[in-house]
C-alpha positions in Angstrom: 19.4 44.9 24.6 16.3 47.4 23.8 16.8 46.8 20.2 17.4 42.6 20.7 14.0 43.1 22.7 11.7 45.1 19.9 13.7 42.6 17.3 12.2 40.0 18.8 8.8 41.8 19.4 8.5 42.6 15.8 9.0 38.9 14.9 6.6 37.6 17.1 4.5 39.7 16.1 4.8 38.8 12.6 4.3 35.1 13.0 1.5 35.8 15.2 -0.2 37.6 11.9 1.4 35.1 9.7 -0.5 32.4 11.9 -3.6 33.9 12.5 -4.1 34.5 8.5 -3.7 30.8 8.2 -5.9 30.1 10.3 -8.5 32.3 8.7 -8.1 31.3 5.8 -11.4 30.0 4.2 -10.8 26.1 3.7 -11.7 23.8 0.4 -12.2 20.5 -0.3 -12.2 18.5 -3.5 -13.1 14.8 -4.3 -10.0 14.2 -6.8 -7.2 16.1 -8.2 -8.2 18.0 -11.1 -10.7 19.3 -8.9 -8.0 20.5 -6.3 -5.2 22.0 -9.4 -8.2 24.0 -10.4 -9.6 25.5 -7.2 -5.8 26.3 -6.3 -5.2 28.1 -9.4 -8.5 30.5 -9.0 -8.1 30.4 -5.4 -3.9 31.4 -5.3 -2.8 32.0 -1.5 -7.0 33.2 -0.5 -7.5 29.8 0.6 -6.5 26.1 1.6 -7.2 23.5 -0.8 -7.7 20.4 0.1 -8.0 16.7 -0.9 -8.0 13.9 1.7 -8.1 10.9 -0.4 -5.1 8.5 0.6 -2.3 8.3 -2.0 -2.8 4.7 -2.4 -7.1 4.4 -2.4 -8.8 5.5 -5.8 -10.7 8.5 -5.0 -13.3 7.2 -7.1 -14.3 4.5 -4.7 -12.9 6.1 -1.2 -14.8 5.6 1.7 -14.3 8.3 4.4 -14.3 7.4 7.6 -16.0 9.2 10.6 -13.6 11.9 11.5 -12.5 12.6 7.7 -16.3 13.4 6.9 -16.6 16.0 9.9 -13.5 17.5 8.5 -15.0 17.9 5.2 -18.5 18.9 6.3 -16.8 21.8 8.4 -15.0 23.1 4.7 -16.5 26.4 3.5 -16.9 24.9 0.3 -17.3 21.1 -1.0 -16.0 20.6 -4.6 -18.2 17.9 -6.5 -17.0 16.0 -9.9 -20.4 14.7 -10.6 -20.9 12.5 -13.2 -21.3 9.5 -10.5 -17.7 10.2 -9.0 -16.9 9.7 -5.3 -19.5 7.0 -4.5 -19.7 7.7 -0.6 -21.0 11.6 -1.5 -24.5 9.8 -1.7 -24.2 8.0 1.6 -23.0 11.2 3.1 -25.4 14.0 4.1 -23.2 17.0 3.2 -24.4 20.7 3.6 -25.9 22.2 0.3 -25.3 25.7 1.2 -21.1 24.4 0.5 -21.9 22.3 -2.0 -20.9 22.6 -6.0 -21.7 20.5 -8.5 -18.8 21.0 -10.8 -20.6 19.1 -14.0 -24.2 20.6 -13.3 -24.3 22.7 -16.3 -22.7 20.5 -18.4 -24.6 16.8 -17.6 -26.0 16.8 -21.2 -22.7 15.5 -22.1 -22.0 13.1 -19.7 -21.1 9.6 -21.4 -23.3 6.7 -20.7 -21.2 3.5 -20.0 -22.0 -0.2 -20.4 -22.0 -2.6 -16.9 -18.8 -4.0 -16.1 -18.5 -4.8 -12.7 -15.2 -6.1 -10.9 -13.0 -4.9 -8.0 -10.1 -3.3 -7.2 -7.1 -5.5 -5.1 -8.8 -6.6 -1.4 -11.9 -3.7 -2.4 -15.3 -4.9 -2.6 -16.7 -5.4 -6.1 -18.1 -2.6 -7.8 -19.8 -1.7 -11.3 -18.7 0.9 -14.1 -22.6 1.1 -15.3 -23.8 4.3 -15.9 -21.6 7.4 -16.5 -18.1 7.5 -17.6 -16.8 10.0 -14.5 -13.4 11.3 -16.1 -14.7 14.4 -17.2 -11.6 16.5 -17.3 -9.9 14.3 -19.8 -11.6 16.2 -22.0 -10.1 19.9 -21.4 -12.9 21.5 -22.7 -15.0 19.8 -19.9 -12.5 20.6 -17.0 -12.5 24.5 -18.4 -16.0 24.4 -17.9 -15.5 23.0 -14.3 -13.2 25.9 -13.6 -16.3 28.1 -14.5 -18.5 26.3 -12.3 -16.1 26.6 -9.9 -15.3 30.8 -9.8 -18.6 30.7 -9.9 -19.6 28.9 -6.4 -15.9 30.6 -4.7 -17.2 34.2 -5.6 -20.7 33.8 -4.6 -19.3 32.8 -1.2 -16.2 35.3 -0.7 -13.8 32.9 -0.8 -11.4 35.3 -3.2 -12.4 38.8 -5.0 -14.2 38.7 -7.8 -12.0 40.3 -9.6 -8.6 38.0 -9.2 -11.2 35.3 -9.6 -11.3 36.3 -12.8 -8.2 37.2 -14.1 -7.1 33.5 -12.6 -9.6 32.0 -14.9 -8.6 33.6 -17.7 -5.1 32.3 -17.5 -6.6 28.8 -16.1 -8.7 28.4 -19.5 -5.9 29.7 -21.8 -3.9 26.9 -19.9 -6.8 23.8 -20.6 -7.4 26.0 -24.3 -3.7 25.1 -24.7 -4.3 21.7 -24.1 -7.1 21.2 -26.3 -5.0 22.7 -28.9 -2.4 20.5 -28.8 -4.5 17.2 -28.4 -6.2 18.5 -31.7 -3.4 18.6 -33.7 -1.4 16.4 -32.5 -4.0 13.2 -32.6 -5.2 14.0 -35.5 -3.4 11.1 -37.3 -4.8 8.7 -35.0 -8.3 8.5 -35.9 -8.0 5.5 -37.6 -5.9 3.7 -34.9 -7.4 0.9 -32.7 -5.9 1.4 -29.3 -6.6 -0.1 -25.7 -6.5 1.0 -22.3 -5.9 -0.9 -19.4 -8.9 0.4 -17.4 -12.4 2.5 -18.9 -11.6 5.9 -17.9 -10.7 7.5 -21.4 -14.0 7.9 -22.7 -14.2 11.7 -22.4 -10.6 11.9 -24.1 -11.3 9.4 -26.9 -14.7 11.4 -27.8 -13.0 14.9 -28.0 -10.7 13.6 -30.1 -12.2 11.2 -32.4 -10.1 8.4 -31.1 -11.4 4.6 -30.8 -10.1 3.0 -27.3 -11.8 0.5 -26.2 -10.8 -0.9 -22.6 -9.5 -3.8 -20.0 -10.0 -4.3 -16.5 -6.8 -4.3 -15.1 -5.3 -2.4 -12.1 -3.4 0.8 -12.5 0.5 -0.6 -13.0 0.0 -3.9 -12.3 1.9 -6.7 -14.0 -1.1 -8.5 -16.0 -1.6 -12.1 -15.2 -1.2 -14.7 -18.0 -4.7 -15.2 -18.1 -5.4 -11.2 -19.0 -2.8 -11.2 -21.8 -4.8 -13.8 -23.3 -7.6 -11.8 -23.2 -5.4 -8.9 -24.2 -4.6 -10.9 -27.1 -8.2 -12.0 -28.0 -9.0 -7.9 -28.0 -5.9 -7.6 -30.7 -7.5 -9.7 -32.7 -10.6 -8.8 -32.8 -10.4 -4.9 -32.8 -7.1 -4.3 -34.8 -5.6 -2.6 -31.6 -1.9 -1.4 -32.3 -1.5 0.5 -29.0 -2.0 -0.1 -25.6 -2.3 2.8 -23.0 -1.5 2.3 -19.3 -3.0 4.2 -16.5 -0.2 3.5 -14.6 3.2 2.8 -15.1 3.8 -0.8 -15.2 6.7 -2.7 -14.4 9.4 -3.3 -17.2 8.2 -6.7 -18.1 4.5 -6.1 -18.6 5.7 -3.6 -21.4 8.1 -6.5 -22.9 5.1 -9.1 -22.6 2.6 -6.7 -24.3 5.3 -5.6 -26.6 5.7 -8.9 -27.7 1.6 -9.3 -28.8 2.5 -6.3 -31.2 1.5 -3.2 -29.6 2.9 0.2 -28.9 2.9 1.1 -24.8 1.8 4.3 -23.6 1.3 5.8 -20.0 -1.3 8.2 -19.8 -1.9 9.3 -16.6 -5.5 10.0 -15.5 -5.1 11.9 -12.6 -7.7 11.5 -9.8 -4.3 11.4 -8.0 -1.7 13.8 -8.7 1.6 13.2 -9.4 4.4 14.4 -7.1 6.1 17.9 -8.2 3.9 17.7 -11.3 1.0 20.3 -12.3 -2.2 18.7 -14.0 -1.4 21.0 -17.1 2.3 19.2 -17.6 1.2 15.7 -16.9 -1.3 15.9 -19.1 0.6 17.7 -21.9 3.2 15.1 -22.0 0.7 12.6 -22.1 -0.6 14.5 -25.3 2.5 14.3 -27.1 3.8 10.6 -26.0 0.5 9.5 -27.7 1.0 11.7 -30.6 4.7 10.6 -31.1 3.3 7.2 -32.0 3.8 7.0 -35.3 1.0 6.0 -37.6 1.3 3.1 -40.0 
């Protein structure tokens, strides 16, 4: 019975310590997923990483309500995109002092876009003009928000410096891969036309020397008969031999834009994550399904 009794003691003793450390546990919050797969690979178990945008609203245009903005205003650190993503950060007064800016030291690169305004579904309308926000399409860009990032999590304690570090390091020889492989493999493409079905590629397309120019649909939705005609007015005037999907579509919108000649491709941009998938593999398969396409 003693030793049932000190058993017993011992384990709740360790979930007591188990608890307590995850309750001490420094908390972060990001505006999209990349954000969040890079803060979790500097920050391993030293902190919780957090991103409240709902699964089915694009983070870019979320709008928090009340008790979602306390939450993140009580986050030891706020993880910024920049580059004009997550519109409601400037109608929210967040504290500066847990504030970073992951695209501050890199704004002289940013992409200026034309105006296209439209709306997403039941949202209200909204306009693309001014900067293209998908900066860690280009993994270059996204290694550099892993610096800015170790950066603001050391200054504050979040992790030791050192394991900061040495997670870096194996972050940017992860994004170096990348960049590597979208190099060489997209290397044939430069002098292939393609579309995508929604302006978020423009970081990816200038890394790489590729020429996509874009639609306004939504993100897997079957087009309407009126957009293939536009789709087909593009193919005509651009040369376009490829279409890219940021979503996966249903089976007949392939067969319908199939049939107008181009080559389908579903390149996810992930502002959401993809269930029991890292950025890194998402976007690596992406890399090679585009590269697979073979040039005529």
């Amino acid at each position: 019975m003693h030793q049932l009794t000190t058993s017993l003691a011992v384990a709740l003793a360790l979930f007591g310590a188990a608890l307590a450390h995850a309750q001490d546990r420094p908390r972060v919050v990001t505006v999209n997923y990349p954000l969040q797969y890079l803060a979790e690979a500097l920050l391993g178990d030293a902190a919780e990483v957090d991103f409240p945008v709902p699964a089915d609203v694009d983070p870019s245009f979320w709008r928090p309500a009340i008790a979602d903005i306390s939450a993140i205003q009580s986050a030891d650190l706020i993880v910024l995109n920049g580059a004009a993503f997550a519109t409601w950060v400037d109608r929210v007064t967040l504290p500066r002092s847990k504030v970073v800016n992951s695209t501050a030291a890199i704004s002289d690169r940013f992409i200026v876009t034309e105006s296209i305004t439209h709306s997403h579904g039941a949202g209200d309308e909204h306009s693309h003009e001014g900067l293209a926000s998908y900066t860690w399409l280009d993994p270059t860009l996204a290694i550099a928000q892993a610096e800015a990032i170790a950066a603001a999590i050391t200054a504050r304690g979040l992790a030791p410096q050192t394991d900061v570090a040495d997670r870096l390091a194996a972050l940017t020889s992860r994004l170096s891969a990348l960049d590597a492989q979208a190099s060489a493999g997209l290397a044939g493409l430069a002098d292939v036309t393609m579309i995508a079905t929604h302006p978020r590629y423009q970081y990816f397309a200038r890394r790489y020397g590729l020429t996509i120019d874009a639609l306004e649909w939504e993100a897997g939705a079957t087009p309407t008969d009126a957009e293939l005609a536009d789709l087909q007015a593009m193919i005509a005037e651009t040369g376009a031999t490829v279409l890219i999907w940021e979503g996966e579509p249903d089976p007949a919108a392939f067969a319908a834009t199939a049939a107008l000649g181009l080559r389908n491709v579903v390149f996810p941009t992930l502002a959401h994550g993809i269930e029991d998938q890292s950025f890194a593999d998402v976007m690596g398969a992406a890399i090679a399904a585009l590269a697979d396409i073979p040039v005529e």
